[in-house]
Structures are given as C-alpha cells and as structure tokens.
C-alpha atoms as a printed R data frame, in Angstrom:
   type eleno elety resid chain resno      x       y       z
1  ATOM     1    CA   UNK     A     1 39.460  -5.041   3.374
2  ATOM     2    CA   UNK     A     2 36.210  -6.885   2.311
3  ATOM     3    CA   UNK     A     3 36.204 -10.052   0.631
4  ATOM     4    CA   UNK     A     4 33.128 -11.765  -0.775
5  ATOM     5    CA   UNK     A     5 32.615 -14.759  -2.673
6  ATOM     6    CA   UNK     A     6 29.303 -15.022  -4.746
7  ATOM     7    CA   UNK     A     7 27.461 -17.886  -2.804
8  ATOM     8    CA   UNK     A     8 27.637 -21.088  -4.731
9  ATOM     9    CA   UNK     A     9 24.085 -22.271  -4.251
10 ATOM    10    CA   UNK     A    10 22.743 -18.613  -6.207
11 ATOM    11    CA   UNK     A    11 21.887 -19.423  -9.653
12 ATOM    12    CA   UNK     A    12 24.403 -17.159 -12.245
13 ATOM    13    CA   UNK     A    13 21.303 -14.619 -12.581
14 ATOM    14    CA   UNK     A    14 20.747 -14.033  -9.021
15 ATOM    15    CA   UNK     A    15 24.422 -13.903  -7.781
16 ATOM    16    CA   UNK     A    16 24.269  -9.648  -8.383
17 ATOM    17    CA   UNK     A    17 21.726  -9.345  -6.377
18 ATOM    18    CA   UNK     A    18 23.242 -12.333  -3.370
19 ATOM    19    CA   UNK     A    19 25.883 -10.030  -3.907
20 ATOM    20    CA   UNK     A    20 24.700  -6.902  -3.358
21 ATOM    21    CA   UNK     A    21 22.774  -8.131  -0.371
22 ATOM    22    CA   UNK     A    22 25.947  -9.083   1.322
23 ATOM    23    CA   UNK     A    23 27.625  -6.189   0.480
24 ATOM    24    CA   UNK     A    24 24.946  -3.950   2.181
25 ATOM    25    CA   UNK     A    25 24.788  -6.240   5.218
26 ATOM    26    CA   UNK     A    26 28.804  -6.518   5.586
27 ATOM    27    CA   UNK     A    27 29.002  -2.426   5.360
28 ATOM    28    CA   UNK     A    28 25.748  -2.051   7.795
29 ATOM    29    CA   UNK     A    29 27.797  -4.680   9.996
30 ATOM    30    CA   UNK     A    30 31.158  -2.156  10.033
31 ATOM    31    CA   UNK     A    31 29.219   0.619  10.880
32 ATOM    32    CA   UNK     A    32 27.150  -0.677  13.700
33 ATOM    33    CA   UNK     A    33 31.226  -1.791  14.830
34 ATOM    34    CA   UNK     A    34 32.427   1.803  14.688
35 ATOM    35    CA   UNK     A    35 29.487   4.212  14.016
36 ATOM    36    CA   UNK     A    36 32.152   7.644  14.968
37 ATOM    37    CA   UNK     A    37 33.935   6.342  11.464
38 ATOM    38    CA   UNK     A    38 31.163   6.322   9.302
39 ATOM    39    CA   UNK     A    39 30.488   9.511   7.516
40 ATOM    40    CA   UNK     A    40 28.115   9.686   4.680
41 ATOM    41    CA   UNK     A    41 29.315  12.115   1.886
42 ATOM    42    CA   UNK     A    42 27.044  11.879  -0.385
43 ATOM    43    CA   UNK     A    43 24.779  14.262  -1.622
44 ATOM    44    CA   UNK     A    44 22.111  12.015  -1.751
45 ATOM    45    CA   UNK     A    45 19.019  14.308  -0.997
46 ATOM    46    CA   UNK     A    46 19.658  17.261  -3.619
47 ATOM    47    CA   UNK     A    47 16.499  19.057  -3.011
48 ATOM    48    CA   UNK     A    48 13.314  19.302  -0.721
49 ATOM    49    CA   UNK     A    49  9.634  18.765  -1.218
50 ATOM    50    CA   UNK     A    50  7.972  21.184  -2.520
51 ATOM    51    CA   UNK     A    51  6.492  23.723   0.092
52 ATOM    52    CA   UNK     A    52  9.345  22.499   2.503
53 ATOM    53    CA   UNK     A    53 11.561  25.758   4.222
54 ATOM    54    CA   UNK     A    54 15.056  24.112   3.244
55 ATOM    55    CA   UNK     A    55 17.040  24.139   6.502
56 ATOM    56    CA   UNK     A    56 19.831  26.759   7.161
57 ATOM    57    CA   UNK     A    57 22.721  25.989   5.317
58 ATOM    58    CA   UNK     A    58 20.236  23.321   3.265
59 ATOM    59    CA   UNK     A    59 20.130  23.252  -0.137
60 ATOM    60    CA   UNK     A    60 17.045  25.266  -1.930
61 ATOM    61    CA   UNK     A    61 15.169  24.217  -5.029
C-alpha cells in the first residue's frame, strides 16, 4: 500500500502535479526494489512507424 500526502508547501494549483511526481518516483522506487514483479501490461505502443517490419508476433498497422 502507498500513501501520499500532497506536500504542504505546494500551492493548491501545483499539488497535481507534486503529486504526480511522487507517485512516479514512489512506483520507479518499487520497481528498482523488485524488478522480477513488475510487468507492464499495457498496450502502450499500438502501432509502428511507418516503413518499420513490425516484429513477429508485433502488432501491424
């Protein structure tokens, strides 16, 4: 479990982004801890650059 507490010294309009600084820092932290339990699922590159052979097994455009 992860608990974080927007820093008090962040003015209201900045605390998102304090936040979401320490959130990426805290989960790069856990990985670095225990990279064999880190799995990324996410889809994140759907296709390939143009004029790029998609890998076997890749996904084509």
């Amino acid at each position: 479990m992860v608990r974080l507490e927007p820093p008090s010294d962040v003015e209201a309009s900045e605390r998102v982004v304090a936040l979401t600084r320490m959130w990426a820092s805290e989960l790069e932290r856990r990985i670095r801890l225990s990279p064999e339990q880190y799995f990324w699922h996410h889809k994140r590159w759907k296709t390939v650059p143009p004029g790029t052979a998609p890998k076997a097994g890749g996904i084509s455009t």
